[in-house]
mmCIF file as gemmi writes it, N, C-alpha and C atoms, coordinates in Angstrom:
data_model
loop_
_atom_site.group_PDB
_atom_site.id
_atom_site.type_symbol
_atom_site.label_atom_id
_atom_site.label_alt_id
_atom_site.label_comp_id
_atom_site.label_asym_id
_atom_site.label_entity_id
_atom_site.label_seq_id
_atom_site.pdbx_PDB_ins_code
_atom_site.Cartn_x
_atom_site.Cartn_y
_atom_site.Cartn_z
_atom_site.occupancy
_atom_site.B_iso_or_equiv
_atom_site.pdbx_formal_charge
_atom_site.auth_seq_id
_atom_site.auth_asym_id
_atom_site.pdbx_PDB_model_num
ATOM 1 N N . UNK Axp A 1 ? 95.327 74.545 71.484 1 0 ? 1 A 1
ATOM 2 C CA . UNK Axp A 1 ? 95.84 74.645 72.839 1 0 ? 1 A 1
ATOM 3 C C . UNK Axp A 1 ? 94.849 75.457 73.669 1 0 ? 1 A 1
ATOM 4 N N . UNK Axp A 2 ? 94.243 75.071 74.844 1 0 ? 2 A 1
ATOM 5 C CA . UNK Axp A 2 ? 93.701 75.925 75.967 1 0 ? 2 A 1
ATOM 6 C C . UNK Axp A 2 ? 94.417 76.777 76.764 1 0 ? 2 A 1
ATOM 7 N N . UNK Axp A 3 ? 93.553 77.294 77.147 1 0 ? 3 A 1
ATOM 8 C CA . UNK Axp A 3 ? 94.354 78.549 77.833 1 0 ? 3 A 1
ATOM 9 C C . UNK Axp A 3 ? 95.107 78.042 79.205 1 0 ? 3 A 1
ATOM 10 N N . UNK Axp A 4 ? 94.704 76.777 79.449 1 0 ? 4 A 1
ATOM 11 C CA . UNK Axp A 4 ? 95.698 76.93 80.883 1 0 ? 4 A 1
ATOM 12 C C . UNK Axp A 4 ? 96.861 76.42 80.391 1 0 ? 4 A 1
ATOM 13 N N . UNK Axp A 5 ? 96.676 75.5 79.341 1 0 ? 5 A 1
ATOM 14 C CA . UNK Axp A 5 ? 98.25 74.926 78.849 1 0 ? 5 A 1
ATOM 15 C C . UNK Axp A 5 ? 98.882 76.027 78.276 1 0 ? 5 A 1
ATOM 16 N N . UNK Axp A 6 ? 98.1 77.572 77.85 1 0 ? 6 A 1
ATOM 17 C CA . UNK Axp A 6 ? 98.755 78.426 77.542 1 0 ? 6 A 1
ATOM 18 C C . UNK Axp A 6 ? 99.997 79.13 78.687 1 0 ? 6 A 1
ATOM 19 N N . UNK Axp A 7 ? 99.23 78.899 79.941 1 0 ? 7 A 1
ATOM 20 C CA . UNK Axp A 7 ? 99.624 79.607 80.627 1 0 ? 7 A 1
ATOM 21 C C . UNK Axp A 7 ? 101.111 78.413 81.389 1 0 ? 7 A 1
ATOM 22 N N . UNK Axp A 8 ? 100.32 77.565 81.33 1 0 ? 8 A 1
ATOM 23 C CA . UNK Axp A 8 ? 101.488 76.402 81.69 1 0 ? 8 A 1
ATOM 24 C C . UNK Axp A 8 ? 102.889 76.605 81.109 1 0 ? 8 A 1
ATOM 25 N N . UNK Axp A 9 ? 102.586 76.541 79.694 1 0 ? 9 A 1
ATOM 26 C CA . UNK Axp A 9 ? 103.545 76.923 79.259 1 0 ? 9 A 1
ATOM 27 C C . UNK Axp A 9 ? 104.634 78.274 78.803 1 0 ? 9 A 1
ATOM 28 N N . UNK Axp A 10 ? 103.787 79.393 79.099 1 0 ? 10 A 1
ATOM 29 C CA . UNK Axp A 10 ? 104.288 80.748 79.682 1 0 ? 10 A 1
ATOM 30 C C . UNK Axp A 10 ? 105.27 80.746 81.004 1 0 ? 10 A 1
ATOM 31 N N . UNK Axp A 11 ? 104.51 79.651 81.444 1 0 ? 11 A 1
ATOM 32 C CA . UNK Axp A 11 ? 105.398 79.539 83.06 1 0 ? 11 A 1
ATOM 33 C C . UNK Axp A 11 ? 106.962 78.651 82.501 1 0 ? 11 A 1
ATOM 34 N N . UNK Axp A 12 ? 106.508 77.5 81.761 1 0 ? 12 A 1
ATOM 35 C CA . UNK Axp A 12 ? 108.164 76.924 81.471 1 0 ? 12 A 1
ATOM 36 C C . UNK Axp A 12 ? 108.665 77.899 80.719 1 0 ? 12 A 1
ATOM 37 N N . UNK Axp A 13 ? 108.495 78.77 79.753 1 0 ? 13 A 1
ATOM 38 C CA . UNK Axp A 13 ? 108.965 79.058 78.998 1 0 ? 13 A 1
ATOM 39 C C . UNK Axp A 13 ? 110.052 80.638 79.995 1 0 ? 13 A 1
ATOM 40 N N . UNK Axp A 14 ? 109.1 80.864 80.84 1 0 ? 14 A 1
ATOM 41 C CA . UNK Axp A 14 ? 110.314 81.724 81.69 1 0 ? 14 A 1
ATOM 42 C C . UNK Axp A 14 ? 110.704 80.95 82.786 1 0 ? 14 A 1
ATOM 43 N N . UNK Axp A 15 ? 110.415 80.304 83.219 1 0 ? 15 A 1
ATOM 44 C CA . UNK Axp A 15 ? 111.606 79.056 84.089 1 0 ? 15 A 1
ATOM 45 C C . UNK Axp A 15 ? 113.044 78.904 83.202 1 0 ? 15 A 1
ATOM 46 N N . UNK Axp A 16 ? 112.65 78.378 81.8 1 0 ? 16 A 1
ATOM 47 C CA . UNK Axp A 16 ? 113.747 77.913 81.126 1 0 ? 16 A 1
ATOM 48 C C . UNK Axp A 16 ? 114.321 79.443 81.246 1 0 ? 16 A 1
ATOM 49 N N . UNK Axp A 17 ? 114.278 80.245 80.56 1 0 ? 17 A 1
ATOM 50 C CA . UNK Axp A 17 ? 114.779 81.502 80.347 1 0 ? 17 A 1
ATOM 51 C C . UNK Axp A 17 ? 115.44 81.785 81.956 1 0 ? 17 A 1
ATOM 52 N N . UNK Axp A 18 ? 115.303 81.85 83.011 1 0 ? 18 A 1
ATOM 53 C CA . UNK Axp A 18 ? 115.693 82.358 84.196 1 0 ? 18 A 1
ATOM 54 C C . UNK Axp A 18 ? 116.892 81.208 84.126 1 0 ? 18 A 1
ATOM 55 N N . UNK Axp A 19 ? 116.645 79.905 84.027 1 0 ? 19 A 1
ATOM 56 C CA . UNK Axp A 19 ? 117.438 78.733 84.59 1 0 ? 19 A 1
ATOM 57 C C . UNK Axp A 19 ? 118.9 79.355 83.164 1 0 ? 19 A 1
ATOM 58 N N . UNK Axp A 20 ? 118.963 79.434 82.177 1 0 ? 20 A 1
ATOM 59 C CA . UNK Axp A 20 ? 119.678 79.97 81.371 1 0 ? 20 A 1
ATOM 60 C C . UNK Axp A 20 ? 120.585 80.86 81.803 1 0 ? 20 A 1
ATOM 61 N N . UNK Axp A 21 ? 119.917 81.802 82.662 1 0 ? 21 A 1
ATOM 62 C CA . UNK Axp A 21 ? 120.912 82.819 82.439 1 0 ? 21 A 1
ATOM 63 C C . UNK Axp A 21 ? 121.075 82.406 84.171 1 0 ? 21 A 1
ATOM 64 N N . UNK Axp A 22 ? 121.013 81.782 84.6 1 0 ? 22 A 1
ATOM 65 C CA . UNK Axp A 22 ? 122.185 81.674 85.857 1 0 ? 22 A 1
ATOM 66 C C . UNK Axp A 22 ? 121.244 82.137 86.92 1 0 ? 22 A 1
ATOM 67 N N . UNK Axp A 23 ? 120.304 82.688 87.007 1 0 ? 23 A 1
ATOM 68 C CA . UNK Axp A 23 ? 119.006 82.966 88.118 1 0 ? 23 A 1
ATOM 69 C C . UNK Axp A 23 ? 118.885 82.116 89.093 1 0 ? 23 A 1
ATOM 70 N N . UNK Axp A 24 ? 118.492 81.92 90.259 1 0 ? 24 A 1
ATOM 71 C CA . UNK Axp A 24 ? 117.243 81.428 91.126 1 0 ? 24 A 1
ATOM 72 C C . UNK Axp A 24 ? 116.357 82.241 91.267 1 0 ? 24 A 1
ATOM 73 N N . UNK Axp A 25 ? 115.191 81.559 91.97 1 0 ? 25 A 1
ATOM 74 C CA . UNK Axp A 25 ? 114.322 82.333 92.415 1 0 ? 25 A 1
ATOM 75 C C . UNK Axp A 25 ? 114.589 83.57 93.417 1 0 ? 25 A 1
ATOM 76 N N . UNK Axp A 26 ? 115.65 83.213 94.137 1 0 ? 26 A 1
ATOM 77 C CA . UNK Axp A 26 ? 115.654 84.646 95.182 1 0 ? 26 A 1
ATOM 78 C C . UNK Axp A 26 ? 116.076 85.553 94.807 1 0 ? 26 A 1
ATOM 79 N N . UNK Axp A 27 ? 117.014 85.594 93.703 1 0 ? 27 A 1
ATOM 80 C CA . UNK Axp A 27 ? 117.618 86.553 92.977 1 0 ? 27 A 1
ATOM 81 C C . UNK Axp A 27 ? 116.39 87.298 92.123 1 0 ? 27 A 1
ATOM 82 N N . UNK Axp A 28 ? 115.497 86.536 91.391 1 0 ? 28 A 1
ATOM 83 C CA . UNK Axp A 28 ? 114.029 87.266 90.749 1 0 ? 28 A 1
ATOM 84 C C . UNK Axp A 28 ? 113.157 87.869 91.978 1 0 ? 28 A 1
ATOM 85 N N . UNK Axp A 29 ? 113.318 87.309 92.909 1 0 ? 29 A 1
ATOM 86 C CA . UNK Axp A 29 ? 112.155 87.689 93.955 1 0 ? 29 A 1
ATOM 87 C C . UNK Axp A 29 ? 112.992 89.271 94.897 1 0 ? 29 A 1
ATOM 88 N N . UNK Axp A 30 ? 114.388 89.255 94.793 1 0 ? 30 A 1
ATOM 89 C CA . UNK Axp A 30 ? 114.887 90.595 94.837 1 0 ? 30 A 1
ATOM 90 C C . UNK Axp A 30 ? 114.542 91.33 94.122 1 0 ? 30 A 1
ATOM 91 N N . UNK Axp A 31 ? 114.949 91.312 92.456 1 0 ? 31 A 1
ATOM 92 C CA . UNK Axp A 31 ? 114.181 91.841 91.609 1 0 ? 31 A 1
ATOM 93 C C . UNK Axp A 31 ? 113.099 92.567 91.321 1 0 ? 31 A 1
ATOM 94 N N . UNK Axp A 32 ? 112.419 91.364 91.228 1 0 ? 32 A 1
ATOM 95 C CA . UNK Axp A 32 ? 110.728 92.205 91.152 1 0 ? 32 A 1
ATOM 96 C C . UNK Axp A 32 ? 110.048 92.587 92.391 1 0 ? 32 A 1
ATOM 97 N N . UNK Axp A 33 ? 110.684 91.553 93.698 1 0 ? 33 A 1
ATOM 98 C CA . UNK Axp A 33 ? 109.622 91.637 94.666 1 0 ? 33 A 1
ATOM 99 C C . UNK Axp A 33 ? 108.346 91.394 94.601 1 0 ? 33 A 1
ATOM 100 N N . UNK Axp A 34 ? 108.512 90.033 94.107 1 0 ? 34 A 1
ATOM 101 C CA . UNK Axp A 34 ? 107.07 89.07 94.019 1 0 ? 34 A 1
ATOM 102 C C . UNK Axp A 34 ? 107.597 87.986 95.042 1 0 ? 34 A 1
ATOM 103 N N . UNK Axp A 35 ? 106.54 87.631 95.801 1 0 ? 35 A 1
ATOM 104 C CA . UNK Axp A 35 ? 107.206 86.376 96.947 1 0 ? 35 A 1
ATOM 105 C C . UNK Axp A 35 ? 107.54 85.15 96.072 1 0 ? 35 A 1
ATOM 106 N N . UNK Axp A 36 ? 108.092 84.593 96.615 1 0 ? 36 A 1
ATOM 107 C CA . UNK Axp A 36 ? 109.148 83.314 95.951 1 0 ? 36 A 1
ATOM 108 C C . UNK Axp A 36 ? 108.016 82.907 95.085 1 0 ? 36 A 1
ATOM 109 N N . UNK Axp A 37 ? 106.723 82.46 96.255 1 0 ? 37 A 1
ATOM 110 C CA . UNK Axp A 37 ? 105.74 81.669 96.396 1 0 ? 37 A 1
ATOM 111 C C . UNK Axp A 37 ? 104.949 81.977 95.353 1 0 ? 37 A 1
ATOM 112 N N . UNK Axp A 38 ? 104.668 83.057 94.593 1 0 ? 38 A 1
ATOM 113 C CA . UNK Axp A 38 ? 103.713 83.09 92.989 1 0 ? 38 A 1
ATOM 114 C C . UNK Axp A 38 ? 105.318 82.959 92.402 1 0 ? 38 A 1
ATOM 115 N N . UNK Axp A 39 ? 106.474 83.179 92.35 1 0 ? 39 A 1
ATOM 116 C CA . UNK Axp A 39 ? 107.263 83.399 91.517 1 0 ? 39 A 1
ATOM 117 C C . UNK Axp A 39 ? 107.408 81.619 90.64 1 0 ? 39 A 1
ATOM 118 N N . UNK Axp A 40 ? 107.271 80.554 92.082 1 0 ? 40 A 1
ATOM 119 C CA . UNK Axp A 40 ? 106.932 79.325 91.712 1 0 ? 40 A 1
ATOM 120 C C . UNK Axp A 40 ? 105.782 78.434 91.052 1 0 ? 40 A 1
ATOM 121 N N . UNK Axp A 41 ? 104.801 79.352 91.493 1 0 ? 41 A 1
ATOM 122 C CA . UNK Axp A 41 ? 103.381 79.534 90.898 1 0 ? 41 A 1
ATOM 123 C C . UNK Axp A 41 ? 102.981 80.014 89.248 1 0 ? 41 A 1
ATOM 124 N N . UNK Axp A 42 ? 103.953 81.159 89.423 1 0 ? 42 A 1
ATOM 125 C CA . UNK Axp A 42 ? 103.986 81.164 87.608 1 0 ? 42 A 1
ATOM 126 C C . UNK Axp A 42 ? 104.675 80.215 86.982 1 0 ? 42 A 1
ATOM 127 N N . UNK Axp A 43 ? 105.577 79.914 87.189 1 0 ? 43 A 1
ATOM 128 C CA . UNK Axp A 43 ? 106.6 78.812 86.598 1 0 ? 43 A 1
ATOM 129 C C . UNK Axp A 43 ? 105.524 77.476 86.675 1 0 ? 43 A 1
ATOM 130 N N . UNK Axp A 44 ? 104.956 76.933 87.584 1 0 ? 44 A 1
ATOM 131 C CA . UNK Axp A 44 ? 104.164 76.052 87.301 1 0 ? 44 A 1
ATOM 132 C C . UNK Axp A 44 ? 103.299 76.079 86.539 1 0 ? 44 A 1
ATOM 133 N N . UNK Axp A 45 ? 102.388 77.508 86.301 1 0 ? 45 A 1
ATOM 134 C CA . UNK Axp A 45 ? 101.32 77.529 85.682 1 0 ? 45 A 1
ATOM 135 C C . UNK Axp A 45 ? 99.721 77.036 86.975 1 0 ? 45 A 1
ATOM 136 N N . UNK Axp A 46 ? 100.255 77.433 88.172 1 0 ? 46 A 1
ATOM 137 C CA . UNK Axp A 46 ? 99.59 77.133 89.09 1 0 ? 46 A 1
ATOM 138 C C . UNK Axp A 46 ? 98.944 78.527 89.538 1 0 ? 46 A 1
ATOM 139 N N . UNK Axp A 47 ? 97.796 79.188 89.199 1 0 ? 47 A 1
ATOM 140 C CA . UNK Axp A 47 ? 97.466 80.628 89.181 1 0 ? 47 A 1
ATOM 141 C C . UNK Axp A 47 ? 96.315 80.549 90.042 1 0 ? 47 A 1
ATOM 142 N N . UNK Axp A 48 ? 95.832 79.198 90.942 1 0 ? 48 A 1
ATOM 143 C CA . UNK Axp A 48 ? 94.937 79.145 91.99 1 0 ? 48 A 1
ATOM 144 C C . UNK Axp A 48 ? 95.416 80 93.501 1 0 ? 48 A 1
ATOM 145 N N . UNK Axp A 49 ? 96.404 79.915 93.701 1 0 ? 49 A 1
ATOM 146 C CA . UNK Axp A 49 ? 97.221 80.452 95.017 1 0 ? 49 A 1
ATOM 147 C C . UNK Axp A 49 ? 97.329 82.18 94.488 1 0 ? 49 A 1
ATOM 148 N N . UNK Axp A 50 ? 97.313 82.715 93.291 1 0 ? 50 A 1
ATOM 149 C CA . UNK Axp A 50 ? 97.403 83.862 93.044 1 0 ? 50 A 1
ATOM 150 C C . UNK Axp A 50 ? 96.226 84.878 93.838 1 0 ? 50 A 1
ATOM 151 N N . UNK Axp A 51 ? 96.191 86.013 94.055 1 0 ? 51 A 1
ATOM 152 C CA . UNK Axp A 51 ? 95.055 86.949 95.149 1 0 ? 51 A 1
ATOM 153 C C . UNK Axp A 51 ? 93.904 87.005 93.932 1 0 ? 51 A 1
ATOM 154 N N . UNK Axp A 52 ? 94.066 87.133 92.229 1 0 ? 52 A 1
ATOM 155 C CA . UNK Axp A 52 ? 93.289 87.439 91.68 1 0 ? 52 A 1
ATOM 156 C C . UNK Axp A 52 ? 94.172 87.113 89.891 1 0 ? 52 A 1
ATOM 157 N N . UNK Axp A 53 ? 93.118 87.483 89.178 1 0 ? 53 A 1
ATOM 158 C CA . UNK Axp A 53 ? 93.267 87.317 87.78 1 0 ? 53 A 1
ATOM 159 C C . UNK Axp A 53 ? 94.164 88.566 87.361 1 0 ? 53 A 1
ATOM 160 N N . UNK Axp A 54 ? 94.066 89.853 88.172 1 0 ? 54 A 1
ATOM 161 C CA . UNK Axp A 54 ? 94.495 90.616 87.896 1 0 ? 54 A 1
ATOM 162 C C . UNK Axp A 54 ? 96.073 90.606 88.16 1 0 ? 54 A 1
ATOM 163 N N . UNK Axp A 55 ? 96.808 89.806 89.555 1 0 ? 55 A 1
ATOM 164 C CA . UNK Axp A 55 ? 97.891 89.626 90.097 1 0 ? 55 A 1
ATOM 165 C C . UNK Axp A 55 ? 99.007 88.773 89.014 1 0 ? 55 A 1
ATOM 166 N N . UNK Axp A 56 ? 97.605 87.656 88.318 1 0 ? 56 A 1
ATOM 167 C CA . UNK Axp A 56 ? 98.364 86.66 87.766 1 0 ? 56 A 1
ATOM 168 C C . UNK Axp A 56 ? 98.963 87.529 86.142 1 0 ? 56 A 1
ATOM 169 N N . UNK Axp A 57 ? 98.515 88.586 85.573 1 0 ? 57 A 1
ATOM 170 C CA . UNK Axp A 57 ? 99.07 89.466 84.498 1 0 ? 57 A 1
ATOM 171 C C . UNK Axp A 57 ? 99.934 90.171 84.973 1 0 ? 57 A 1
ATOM 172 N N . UNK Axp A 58 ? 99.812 91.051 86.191 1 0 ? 58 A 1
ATOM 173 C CA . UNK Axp A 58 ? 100.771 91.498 86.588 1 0 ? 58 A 1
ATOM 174 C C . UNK Axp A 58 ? 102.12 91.238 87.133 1 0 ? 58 A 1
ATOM 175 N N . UNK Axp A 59 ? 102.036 90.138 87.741 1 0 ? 59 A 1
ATOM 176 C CA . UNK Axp A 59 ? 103.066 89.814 88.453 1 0 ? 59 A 1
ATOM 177 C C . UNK Axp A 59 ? 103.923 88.861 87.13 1 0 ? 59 A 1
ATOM 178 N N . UNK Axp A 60 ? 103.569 88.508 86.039 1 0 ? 60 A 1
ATOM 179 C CA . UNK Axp A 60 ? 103.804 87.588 84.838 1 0 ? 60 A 1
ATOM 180 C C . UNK Axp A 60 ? 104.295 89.146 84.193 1 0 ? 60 A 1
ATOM 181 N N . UNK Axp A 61 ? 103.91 89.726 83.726 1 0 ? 61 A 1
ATOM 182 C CA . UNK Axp A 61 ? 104.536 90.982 83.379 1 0 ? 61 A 1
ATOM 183 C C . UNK Axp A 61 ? 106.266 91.561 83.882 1 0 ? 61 A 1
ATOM 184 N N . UNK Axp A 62 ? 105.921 91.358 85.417 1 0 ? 62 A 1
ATOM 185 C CA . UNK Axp A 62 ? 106.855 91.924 86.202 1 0 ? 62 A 1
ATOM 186 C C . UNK Axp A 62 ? 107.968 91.075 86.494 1 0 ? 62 A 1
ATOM 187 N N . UNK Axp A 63 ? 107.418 89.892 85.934 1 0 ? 63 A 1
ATOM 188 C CA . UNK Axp A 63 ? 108.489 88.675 86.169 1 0 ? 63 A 1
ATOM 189 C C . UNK Axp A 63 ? 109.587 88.96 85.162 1 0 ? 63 A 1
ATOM 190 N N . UNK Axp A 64 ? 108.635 88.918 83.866 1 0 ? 64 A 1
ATOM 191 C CA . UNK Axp A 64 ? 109.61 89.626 82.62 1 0 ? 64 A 1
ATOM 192 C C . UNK Axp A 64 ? 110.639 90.668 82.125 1 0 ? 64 A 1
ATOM 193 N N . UNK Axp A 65 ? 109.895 91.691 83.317 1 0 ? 65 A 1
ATOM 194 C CA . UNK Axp A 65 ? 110.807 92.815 83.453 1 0 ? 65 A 1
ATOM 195 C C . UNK Axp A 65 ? 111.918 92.681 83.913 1 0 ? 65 A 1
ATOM 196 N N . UNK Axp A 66 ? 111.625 91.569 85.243 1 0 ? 66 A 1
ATOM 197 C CA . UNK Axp A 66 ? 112.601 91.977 86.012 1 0 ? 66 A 1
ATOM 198 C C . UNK Axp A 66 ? 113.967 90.662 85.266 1 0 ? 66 A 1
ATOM 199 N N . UNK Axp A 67 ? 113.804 89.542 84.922 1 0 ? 67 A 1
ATOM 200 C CA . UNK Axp A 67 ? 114.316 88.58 84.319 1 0 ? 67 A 1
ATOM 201 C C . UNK Axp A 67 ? 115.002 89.258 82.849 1 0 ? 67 A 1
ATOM 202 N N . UNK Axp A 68 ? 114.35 90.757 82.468 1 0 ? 68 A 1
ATOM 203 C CA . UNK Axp A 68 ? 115.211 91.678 81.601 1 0 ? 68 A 1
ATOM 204 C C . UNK Axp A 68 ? 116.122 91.867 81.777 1 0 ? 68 A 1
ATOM 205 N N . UNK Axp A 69 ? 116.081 92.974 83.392 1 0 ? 69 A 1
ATOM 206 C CA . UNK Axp A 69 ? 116.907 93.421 83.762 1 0 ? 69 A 1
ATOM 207 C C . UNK Axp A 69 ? 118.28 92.418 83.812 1 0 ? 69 A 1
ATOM 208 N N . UNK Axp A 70 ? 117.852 91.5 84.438 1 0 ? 70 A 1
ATOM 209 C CA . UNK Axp A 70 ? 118.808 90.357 84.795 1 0 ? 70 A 1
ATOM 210 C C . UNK Axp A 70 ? 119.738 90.294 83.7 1 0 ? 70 A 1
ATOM 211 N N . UNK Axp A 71 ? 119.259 90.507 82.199 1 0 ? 71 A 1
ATOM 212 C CA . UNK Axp A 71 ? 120.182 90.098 81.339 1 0 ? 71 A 1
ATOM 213 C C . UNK Axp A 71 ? 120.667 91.679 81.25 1 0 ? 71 A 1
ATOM 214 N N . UNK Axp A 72 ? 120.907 92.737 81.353 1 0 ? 72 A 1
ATOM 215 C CA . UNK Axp A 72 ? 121.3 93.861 81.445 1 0 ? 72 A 1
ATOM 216 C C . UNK Axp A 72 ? 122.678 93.588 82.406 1 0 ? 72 A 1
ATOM 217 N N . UNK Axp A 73 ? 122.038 93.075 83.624 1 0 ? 73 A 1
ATOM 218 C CA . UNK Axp A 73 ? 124.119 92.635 84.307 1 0 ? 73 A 1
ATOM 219 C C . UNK Axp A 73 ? 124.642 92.248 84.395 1 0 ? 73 A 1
């Protein structure tokens, strides 16, 4: 597997996980406070629209966190 299908599939793999537990996007984008717009971007695996390489770990990080929390309430 290459790394973008890695990342492709990092993105379904927390789509599915959000769509599970009852999420949309605006509810994650309260959350973390990542704009909708990478929040859809990770889920695609679309990391061209991201500001940098550095945004696309972080904000994939923060997605996680916050999609934690989610299962916490």
């Amino acid at each position: 597997m290459k790394a973008g299908e890695e990342m492709v599939q990092i993105g379904e793999i927390l789509k599915s996980a959000r769509l599970s537990k009852g999420y949309t996007l605006d509810d994650l984008q309260q959350m973390t406070k990542i704009q909708k717009r990478y929040l859809i971007a990770i889920e695609e695996g679309d990391y061209e629209i991201m500001p940098g390489n550095f945004y696309v770990r972080a904000f994939i990080k923060q997605y996680e966190i916050g999609r934690a929390s989610c299962r916490e309430r």
